[in-house]
N, C-alpha and C positions, 0 to 999 in steps of 0.2 A: 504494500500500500504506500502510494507516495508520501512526500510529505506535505505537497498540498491538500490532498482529500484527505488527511488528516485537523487540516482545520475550516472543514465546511462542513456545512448542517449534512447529518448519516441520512441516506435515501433506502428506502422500500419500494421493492417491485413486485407485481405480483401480474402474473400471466397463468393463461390456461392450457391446459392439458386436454386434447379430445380427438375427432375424424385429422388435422392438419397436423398432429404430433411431430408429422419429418418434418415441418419448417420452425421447429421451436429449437434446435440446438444451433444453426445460424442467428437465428433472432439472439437467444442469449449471449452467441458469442460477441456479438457487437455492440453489447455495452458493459457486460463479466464487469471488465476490471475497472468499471466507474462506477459503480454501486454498491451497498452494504447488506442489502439483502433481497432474496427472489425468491417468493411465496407463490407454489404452483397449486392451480385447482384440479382437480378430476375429479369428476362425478362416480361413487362407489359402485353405481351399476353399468358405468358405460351407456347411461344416456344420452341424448342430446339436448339441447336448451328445447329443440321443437318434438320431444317426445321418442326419440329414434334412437333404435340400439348403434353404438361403431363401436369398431375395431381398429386396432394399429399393433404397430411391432413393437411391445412392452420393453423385451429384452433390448433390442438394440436404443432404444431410447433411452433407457436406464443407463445401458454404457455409454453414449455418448456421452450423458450429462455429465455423465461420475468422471470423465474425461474431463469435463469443462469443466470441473465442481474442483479446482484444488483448492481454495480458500474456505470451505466448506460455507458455501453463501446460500445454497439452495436447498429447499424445503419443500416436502409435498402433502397436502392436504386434501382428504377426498369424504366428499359427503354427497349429499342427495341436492346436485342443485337443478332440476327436473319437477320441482313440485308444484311450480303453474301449468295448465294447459297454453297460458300465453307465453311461448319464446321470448320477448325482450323482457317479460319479467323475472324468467329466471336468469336472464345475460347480468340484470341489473341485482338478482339477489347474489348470483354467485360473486360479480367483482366486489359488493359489499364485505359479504362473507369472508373474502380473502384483504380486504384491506382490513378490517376489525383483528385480523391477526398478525400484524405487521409488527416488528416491535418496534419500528421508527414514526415519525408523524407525516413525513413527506414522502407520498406515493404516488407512484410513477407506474400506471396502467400500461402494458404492453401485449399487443397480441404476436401468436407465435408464427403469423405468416408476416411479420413487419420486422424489417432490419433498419438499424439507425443509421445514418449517417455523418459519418465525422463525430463520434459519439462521443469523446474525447474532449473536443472543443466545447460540444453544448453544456455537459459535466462541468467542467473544469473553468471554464472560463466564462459562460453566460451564467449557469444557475446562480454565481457564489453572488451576481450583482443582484438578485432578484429573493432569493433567500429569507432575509429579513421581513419582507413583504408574502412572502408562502401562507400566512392565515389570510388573504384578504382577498388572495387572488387564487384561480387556477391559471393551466399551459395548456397551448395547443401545439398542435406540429402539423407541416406540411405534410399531406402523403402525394407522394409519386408512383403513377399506378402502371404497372405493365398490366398489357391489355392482354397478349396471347403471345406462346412461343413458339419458332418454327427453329430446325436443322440450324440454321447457323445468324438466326436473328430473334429481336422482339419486338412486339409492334408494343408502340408507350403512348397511352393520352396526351393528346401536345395542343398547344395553344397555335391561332391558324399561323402565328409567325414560325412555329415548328419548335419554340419552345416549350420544352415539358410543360403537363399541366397544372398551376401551382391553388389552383381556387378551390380544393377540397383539403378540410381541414379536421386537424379532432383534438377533442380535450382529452388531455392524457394525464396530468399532471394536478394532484389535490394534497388537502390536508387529511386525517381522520376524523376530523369533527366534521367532516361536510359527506354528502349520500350521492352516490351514482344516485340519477333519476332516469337517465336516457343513454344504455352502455356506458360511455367513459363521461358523458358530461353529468355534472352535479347542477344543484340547485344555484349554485354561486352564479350571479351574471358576468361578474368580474374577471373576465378572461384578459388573460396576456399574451399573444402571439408569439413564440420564439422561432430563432434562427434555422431550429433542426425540422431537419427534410426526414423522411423516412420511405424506402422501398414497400411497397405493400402488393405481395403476391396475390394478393386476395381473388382476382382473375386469372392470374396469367397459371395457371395449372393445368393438369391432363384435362379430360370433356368428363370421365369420372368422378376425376376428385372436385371440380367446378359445380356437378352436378349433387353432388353429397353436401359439397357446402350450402349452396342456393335451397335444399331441404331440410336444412337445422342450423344452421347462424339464427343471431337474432332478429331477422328483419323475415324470416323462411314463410312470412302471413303473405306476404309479398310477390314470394313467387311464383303463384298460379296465374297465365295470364298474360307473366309480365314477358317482353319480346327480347330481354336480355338473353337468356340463353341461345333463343333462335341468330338473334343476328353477332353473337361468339359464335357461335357454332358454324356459322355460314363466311367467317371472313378467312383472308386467304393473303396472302401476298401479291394476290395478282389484283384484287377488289376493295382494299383495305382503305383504298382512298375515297370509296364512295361512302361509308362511315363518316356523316358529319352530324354535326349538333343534336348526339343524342344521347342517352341517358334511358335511367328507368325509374320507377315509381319509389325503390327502396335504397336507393343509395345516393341520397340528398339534393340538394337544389339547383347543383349549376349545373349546366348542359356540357357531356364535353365536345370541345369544338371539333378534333380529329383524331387521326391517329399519324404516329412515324414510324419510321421501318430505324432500326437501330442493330449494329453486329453485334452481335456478341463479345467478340473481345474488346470492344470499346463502349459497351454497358456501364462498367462500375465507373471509367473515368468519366462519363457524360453525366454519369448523377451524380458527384461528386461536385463537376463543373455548376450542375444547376440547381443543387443545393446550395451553393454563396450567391444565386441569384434571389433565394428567397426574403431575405429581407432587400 
């Protein structure tokens, strides 16, 4: 542990365990060594928030973490958080549940398909100015959303000048005296914008695992109906530019304007690039 994040306020994280399990040991990896603690949920029956039995590879998951886990910062806790018939209320009971266990006060929501971005710098050098002010406010973050992946590219939401798309946002960031009411956002109206960008796989997965998701996340009321699946499922490298200003019902308000085709071996450093364009 440095001997800077030795004199800032100790952070709590708490992320979930369920159907997306293989994209939680990258997520953790990218922020491990700026945080003091990571409080994981798992439902004890292998439910979902929308009622639905999953599965994952327990064993391999367990060793990776235990891999990641040299500080011993990670912790697993598993109850019944499946007891509404409404999905987002149990999305909203379970983050409750795991931040009420936290043993720091500043809790830092992270899901396991989101990798941070320059995690290091938001830790280390933005949180310590904001810190003092942590009961008054919450944090959001940028996400940056890969849309679909092919052989040797990704297609990414981008704004029509071709830059990523920076207008979806989320509240990650609270005290324990304040309530998830809406997944990551609380009651507090007092939001603070910061600098960090984050990857969020959340689409860009096989037509499977896309499909598992869109059945049991917290919005899964949603997905009857809605043309998201049809028009992922239908885009392609060769049509991907006819995809303009759309969106769906369950994944907030702004339209996205397109898509871009991006290599893959120049992925990490283009998000990196447009993550110092977020503020």
């Amino acid at each position: 542990m440095s001997e800077l994040h030795d004199r800032i306020t100790p952070k709590s994280v708490i992320s979930l365990v369920s159907y997306d399990a293989e994209y939680l040991p990258a997520s953790i990896s990218s922020y491990y060594p700026y945080v003091d603690e990571i409080v994981l949920g798992l439902d004890k029956d292998r439910i979902s928030w929308s009622g639905n039995k999953f599965t994952f590879d327990e064993g391999k998951l367990w060793k990776e973490l235990k891999a990641i886990d040299t500080e011993n910062k990670i912790s697993l806790i598993e109850d019944n958080f499946h007891q509404s018939k409404v999905a987002i209320e149990n999305d909203n009971y379970e983050r409750n549940f795991l931040k009420n266990h936290c043993t720091h006060d500043w809790i830092f929501s992270i899901d396991a398909d989101e990798e941070l971005i320059d995690a290091k710098k938001f830790f280390y050098n933005w949180c310590p100015l904001v810190a003092p002010y942590r009961k008054q406010i919450d944090i959001s973050f940028t996400w940056f959303l890969p849309f679909k992946e092919f052989e040797n590219e990704y297609l990414v939401i981008a704004n029509p000048d071709n830059r990523w798309f920076k207008g979806d946002t989320q509240g990650f960031a609270t005290t324990k005296d304040k309530t998830f009411t809406y997944c990551r956002w609380t009651e507090n109206k007092r939001v603070i914008h910061s600098p960090l960008a984050v990857i969020h796989w959340s689409f860009c997965r096989t037509a499977q695992n896309l499909e598992t998701k869109l059945q049991n996340f917290g919005h899964s009321d949603k997905t009857a109906g809605d043309p998201f699946y049809h028009n992922w499922s239908i885009t392609n490298l060769s049509n991907y530019q006819n995809l303009t200003n759309f969106k769906t019902s369950g994944y907030g308000a702004n339209q996205w304007p397109k898509l871009v085709a991006v290599p893959k071996p120049q992925f990490r450093q283009a998000a990196k690039m447009e993550a110092g364009l977020v503020y």
